[in-house]
HTML snippet that shows the backbone in 3Dmol.js (N, CA, C, O; Angstrom):
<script src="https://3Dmol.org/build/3Dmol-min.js"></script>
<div id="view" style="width:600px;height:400px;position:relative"></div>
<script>
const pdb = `
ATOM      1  N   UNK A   1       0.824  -1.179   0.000  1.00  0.00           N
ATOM      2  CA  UNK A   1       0.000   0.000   0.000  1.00  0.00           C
ATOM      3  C   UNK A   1       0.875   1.252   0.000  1.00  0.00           C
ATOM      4  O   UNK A   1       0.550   2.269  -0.613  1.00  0.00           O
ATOM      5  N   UNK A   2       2.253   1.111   0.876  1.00  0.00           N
ATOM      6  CA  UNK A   2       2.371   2.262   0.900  1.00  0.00           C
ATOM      7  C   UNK A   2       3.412   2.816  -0.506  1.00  0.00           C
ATOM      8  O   UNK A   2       3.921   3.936  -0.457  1.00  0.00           O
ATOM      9  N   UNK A   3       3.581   2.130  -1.406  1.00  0.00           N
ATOM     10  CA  UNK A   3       4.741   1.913  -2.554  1.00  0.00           C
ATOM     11  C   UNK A   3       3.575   2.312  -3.485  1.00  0.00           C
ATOM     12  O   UNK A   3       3.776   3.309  -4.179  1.00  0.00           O
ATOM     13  N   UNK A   4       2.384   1.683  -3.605  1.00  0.00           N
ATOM     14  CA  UNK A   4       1.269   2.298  -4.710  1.00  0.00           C
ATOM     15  C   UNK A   4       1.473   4.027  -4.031  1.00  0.00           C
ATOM     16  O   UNK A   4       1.728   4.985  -4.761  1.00  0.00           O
ATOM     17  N   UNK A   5       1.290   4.132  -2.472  1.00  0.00           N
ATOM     18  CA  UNK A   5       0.865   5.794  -2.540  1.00  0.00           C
ATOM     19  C   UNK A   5       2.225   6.966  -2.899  1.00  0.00           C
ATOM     20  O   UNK A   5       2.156   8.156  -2.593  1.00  0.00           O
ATOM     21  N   UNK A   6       3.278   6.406  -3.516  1.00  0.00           N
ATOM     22  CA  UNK A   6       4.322   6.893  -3.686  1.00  0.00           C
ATOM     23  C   UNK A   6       4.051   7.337  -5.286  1.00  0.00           C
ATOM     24  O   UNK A   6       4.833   8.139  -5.795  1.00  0.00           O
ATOM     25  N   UNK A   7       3.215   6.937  -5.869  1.00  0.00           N
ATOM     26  CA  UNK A   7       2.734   6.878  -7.421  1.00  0.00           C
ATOM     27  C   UNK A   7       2.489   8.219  -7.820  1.00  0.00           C
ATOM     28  O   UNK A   7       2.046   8.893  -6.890  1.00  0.00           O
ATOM     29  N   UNK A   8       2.621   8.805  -8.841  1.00  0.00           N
ATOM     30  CA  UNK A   8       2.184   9.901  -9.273  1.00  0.00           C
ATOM     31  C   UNK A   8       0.463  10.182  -9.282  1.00  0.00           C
ATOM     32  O   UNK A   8      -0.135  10.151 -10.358  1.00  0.00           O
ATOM     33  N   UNK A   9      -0.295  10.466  -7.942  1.00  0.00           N
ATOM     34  CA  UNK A   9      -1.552  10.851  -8.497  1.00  0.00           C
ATOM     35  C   UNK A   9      -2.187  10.411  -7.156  1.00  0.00           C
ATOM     36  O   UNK A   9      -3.010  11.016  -6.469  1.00  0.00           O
ATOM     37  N   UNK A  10      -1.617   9.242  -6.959  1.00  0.00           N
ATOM     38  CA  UNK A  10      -1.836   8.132  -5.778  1.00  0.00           C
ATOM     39  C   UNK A  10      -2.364   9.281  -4.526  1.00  0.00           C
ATOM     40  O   UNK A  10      -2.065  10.470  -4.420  1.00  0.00           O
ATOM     41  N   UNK A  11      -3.135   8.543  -3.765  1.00  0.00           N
ATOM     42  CA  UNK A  11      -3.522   9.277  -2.808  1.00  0.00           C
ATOM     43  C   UNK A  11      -2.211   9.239  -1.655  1.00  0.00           C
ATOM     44  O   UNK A  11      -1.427   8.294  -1.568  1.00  0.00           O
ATOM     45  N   UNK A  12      -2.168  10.397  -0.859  1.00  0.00           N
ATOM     46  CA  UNK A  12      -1.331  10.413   0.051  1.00  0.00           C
ATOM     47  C   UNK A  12      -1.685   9.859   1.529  1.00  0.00           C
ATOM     48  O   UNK A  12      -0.732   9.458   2.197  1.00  0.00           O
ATOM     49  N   UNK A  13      -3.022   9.804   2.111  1.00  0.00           N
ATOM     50  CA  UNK A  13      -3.351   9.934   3.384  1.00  0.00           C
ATOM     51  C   UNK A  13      -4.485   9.130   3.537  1.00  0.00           C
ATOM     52  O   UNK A  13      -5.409   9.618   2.886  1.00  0.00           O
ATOM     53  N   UNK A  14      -4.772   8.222   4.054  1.00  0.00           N
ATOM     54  CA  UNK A  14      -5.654   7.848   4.747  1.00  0.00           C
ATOM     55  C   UNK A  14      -6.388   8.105   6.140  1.00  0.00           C
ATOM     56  O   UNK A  14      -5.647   8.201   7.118  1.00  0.00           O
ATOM     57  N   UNK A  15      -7.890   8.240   6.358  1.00  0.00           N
ATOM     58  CA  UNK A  15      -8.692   8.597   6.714  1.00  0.00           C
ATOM     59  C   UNK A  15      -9.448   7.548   7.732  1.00  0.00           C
ATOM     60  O   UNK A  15      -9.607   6.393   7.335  1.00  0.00           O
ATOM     61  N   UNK A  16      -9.902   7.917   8.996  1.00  0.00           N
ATOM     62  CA  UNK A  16     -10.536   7.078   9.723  1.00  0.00           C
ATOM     63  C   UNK A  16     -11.435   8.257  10.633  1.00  0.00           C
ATOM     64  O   UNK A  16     -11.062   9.350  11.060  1.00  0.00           O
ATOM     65  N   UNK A  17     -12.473   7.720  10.719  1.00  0.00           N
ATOM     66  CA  UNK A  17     -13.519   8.845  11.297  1.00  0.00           C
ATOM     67  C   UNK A  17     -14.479   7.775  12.368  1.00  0.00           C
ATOM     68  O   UNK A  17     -15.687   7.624  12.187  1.00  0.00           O
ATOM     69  N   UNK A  18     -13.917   7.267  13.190  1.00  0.00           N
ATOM     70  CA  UNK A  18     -14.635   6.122  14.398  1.00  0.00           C
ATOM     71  C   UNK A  18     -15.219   7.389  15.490  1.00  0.00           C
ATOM     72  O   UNK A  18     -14.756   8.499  15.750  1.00  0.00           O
ATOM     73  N   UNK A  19     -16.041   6.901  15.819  1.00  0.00           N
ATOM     74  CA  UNK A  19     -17.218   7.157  16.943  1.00  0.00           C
ATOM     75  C   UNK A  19     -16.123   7.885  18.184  1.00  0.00           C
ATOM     76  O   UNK A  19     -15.065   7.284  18.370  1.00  0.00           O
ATOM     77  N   UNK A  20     -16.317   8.817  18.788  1.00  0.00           N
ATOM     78  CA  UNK A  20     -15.430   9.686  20.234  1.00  0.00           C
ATOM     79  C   UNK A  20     -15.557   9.069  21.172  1.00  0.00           C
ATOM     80  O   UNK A  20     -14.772   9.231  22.106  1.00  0.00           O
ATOM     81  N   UNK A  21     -16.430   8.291  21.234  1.00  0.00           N
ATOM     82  CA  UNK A  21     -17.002   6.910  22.530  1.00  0.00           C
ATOM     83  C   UNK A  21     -16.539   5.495  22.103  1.00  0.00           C
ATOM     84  O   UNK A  21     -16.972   4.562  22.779  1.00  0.00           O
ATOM     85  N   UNK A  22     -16.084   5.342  21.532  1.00  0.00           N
ATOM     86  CA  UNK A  22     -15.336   4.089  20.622  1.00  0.00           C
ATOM     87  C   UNK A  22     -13.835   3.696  20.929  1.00  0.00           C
ATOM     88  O   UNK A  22     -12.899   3.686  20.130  1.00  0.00           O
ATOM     89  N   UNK A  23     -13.829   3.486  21.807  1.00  0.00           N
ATOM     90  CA  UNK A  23     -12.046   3.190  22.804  1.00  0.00           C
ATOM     91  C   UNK A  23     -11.617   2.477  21.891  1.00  0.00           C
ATOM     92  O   UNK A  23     -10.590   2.880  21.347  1.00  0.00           O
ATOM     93  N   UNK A  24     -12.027   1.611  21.560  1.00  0.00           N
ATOM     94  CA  UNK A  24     -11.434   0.067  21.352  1.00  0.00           C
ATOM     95  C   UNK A  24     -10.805   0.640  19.583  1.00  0.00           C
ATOM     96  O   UNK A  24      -9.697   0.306  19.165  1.00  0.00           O
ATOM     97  N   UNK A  25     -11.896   1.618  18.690  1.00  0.00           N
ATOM     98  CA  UNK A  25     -11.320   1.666  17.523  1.00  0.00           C
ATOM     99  C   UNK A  25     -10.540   2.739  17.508  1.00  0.00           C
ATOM    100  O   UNK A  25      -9.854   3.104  16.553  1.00  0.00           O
ATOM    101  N   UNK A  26     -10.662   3.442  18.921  1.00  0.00           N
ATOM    102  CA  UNK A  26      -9.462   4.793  18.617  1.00  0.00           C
ATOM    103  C   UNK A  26      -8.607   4.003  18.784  1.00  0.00           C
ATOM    104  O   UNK A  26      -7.818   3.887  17.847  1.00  0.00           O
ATOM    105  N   UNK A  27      -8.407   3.224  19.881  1.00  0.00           N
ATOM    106  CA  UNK A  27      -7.068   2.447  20.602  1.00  0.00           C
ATOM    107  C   UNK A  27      -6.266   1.966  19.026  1.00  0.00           C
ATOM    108  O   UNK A  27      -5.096   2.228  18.748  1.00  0.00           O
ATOM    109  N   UNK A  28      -7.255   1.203  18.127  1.00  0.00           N
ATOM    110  CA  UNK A  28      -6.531   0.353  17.327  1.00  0.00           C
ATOM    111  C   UNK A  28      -6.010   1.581  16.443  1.00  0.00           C
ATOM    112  O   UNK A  28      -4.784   1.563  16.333  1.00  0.00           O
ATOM    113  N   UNK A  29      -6.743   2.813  15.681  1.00  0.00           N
ATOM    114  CA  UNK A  29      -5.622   3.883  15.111  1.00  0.00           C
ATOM    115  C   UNK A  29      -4.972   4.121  15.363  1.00  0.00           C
ATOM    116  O   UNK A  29      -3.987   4.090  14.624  1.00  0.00           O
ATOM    117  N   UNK A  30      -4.895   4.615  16.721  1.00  0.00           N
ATOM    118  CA  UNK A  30      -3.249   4.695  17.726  1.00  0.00           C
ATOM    119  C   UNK A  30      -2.287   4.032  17.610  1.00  0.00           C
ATOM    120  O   UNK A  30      -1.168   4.518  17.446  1.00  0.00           O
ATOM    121  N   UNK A  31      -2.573   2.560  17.682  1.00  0.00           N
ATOM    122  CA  UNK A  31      -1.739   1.344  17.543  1.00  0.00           C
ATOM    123  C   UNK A  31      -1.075   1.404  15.893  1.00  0.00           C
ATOM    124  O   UNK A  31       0.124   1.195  15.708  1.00  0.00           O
ATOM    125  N   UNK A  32      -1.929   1.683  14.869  1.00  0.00           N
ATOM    126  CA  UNK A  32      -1.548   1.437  13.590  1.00  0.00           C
ATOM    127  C   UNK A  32      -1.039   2.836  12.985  1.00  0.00           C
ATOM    128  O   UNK A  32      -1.021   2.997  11.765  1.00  0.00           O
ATOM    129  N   UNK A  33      -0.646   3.792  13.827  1.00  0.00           N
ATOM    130  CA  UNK A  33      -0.139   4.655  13.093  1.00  0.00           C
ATOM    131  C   UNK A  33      -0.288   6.292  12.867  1.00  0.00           C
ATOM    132  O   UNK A  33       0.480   7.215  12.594  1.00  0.00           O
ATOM    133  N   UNK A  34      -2.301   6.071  13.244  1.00  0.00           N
ATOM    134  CA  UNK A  34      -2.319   7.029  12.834  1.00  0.00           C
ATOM    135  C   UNK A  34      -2.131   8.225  13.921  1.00  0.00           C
ATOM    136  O   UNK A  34      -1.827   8.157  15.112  1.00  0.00           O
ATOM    137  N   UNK A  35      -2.493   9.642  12.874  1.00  0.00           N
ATOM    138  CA  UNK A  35      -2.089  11.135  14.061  1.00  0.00           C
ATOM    139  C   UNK A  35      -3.569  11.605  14.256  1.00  0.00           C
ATOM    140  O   UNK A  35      -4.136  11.787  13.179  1.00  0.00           O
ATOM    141  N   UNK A  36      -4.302  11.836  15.316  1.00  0.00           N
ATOM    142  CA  UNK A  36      -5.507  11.951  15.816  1.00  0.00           C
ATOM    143  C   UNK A  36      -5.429  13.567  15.824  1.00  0.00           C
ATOM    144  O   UNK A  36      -4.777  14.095  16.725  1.00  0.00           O
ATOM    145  N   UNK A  37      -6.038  14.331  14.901  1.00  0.00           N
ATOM    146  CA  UNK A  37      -6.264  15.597  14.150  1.00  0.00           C
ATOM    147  C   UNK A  37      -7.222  16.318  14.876  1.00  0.00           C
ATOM    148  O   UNK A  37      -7.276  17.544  14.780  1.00  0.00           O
ATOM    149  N   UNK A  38      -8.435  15.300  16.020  1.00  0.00           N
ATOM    150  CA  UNK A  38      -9.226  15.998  16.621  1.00  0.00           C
ATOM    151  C   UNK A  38     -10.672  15.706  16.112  1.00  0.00           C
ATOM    152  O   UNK A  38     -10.946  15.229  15.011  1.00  0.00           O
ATOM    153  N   UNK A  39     -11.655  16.109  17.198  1.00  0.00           N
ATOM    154  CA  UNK A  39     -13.150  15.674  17.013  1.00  0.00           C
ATOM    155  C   UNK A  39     -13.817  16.317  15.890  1.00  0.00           C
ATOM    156  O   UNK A  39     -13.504  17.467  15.580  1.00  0.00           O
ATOM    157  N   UNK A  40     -14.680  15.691  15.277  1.00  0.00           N
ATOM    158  CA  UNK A  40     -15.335  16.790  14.295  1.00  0.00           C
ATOM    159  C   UNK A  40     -16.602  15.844  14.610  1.00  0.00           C
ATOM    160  O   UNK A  40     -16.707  14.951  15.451  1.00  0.00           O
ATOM    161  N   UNK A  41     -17.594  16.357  13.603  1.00  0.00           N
ATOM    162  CA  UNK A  41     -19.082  15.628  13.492  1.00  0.00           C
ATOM    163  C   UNK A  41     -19.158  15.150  12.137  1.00  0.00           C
ATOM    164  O   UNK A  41     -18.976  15.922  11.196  1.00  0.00           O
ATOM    165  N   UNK A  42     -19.477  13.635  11.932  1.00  0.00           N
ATOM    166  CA  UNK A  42     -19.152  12.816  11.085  1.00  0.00           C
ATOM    167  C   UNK A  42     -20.687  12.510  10.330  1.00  0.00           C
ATOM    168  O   UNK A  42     -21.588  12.843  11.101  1.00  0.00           O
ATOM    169  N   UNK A  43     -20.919  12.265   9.746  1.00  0.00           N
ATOM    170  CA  UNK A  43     -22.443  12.361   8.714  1.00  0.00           C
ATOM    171  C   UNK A  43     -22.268  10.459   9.103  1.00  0.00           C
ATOM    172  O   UNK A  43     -21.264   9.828   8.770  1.00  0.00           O
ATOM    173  N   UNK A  44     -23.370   9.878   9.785  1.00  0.00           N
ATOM    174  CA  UNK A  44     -23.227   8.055   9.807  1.00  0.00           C
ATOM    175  C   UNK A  44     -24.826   8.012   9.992  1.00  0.00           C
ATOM    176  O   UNK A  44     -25.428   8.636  10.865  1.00  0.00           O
ATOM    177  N   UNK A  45     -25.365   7.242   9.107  1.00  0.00           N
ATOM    178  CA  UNK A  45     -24.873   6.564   8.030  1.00  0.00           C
ATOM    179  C   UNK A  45     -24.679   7.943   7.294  1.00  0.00           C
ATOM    180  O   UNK A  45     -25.043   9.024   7.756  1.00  0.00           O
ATOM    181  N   UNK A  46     -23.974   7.726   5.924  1.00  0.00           N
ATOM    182  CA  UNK A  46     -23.661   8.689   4.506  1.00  0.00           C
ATOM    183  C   UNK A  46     -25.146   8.484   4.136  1.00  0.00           C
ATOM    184  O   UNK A  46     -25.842   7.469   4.124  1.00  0.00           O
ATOM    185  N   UNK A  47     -25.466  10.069   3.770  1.00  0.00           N
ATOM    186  CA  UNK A  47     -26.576  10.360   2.978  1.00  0.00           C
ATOM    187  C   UNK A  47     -28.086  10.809   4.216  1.00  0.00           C
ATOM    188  O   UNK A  47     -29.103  11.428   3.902  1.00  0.00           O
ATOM    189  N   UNK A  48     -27.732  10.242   5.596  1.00  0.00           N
ATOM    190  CA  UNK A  48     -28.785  10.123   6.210  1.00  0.00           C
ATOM    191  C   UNK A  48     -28.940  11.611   6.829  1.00  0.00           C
ATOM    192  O   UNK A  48     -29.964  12.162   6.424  1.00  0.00           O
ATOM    193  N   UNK A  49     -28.403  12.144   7.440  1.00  0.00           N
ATOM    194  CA  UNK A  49     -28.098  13.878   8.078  1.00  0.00           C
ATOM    195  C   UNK A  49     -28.092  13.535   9.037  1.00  0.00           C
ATOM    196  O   UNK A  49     -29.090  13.895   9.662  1.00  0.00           O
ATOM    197  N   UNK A  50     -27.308  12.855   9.662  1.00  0.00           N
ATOM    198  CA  UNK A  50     -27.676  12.337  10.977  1.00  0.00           C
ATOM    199  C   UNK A  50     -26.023  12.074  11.689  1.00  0.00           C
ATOM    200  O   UNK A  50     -25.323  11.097  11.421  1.00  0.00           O
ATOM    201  N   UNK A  51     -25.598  13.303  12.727  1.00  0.00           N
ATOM    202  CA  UNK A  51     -24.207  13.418  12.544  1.00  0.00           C
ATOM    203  C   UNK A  51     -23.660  12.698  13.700  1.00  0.00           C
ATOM    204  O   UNK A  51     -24.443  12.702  14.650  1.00  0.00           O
ATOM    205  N   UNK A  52     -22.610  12.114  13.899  1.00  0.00           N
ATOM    206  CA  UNK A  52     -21.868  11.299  15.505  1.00  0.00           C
ATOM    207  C   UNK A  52     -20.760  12.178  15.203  1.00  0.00           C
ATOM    208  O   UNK A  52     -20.211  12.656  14.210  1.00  0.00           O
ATOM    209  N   UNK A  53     -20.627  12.204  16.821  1.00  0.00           N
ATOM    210  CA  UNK A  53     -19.066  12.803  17.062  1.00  0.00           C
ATOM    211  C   UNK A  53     -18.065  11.711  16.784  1.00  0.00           C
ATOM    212  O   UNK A  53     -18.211  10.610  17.314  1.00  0.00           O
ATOM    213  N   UNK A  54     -17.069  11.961  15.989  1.00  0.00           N
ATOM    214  CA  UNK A  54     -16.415  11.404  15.832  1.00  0.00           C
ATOM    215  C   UNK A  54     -14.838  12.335  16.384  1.00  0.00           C
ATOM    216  O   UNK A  54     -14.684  13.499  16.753  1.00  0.00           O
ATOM    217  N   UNK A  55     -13.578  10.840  16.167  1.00  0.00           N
ATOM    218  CA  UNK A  55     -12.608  11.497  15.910  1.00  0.00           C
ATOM    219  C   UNK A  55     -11.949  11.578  14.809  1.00  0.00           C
ATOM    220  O   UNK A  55     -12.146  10.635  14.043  1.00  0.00           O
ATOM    221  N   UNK A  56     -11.050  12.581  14.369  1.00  0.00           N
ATOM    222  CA  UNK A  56     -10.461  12.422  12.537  1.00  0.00           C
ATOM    223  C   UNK A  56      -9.330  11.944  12.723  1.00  0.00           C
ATOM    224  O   UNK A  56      -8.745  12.521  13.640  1.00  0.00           O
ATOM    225  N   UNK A  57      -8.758  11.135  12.250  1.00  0.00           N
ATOM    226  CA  UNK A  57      -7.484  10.537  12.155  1.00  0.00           C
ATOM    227  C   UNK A  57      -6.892  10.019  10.905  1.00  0.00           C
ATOM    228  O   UNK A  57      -7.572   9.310  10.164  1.00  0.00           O
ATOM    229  N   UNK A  58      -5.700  10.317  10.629  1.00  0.00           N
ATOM    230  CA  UNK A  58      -5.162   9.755   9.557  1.00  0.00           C
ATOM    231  C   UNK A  58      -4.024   9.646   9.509  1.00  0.00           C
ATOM    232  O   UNK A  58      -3.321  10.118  10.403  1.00  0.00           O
ATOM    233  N   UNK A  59      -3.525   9.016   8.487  1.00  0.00           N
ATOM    234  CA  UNK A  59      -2.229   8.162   7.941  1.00  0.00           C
ATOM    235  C   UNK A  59      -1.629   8.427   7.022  1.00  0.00           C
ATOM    236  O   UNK A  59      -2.150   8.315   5.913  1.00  0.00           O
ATOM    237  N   UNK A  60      -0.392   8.849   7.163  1.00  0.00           N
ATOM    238  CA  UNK A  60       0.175   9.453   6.188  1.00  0.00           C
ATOM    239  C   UNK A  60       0.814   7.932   5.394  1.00  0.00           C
ATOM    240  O   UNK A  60       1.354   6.914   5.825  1.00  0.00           O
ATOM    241  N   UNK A  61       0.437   8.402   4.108  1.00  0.00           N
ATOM    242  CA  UNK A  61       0.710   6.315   3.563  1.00  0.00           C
ATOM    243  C   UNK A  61       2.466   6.703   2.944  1.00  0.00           C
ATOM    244  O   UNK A  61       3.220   5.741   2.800  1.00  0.00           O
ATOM    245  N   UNK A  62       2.911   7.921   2.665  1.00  0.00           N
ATOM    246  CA  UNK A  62       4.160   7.683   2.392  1.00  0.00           C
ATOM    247  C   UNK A  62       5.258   7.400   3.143  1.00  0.00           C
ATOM    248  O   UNK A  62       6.353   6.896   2.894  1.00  0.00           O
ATOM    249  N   UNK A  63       4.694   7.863   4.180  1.00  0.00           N
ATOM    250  CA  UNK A  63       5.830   7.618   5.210  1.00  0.00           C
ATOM    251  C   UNK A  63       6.158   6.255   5.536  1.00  0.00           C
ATOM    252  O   UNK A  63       5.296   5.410   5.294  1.00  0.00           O
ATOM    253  N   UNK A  64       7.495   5.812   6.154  1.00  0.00           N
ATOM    254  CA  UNK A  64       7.899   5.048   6.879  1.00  0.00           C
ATOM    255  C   UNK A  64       6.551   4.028   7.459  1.00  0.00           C
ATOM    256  O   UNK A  64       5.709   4.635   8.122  1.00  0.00           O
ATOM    257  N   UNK A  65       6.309   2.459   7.227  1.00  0.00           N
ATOM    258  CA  UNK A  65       5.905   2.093   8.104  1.00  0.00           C
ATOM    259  C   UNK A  65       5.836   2.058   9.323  1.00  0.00           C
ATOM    260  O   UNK A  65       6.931   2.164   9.874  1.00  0.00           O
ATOM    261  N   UNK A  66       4.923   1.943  10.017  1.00  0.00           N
ATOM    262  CA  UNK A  66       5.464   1.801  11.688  1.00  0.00           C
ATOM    263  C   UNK A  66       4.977  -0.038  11.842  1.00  0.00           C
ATOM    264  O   UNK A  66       4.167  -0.762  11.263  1.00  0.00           O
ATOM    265  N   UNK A  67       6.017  -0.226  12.986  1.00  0.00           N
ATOM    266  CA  UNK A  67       6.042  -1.651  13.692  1.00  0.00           C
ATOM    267  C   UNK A  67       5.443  -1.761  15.024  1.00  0.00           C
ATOM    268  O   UNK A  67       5.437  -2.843  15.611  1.00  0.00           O
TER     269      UNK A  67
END
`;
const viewer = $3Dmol.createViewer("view");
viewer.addModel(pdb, "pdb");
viewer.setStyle({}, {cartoon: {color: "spectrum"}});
viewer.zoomTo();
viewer.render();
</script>
């Protein structure tokens, strides 16, 4: 994944938007990498108007794996 995002065009960053009450899936972004950017209000389901606090987090895919 992270050798495709090195590509000319390729996306750079990945995105995770889990629930602010959701330990277990912040815990696992934490664990995998990502940088926690802060709460926003997340549209769940898509299309419905119906917003959860979420947190924003993402992954920078060029960088260095982490272990």
């Amino acid at each position: 994944m992270r050798e495709a995002a090195r590509r000319p065009g390729a996306p750079r960053t990945l995105h995770a938007f889990p629930s602010a009450r959701n330990a277990p899936s912040n815990a696992l972004c934490r664990r995998l990498g990502f940088t926690l950017s802060g709460p926003c209000d997340f549209e769940y389901p898509r299309g419905s108007g119906t917003l959860m606090r979420s947190n924003a987090w993402v992954l920078d895919l060029t960088g260095p794996a982490r272990r």
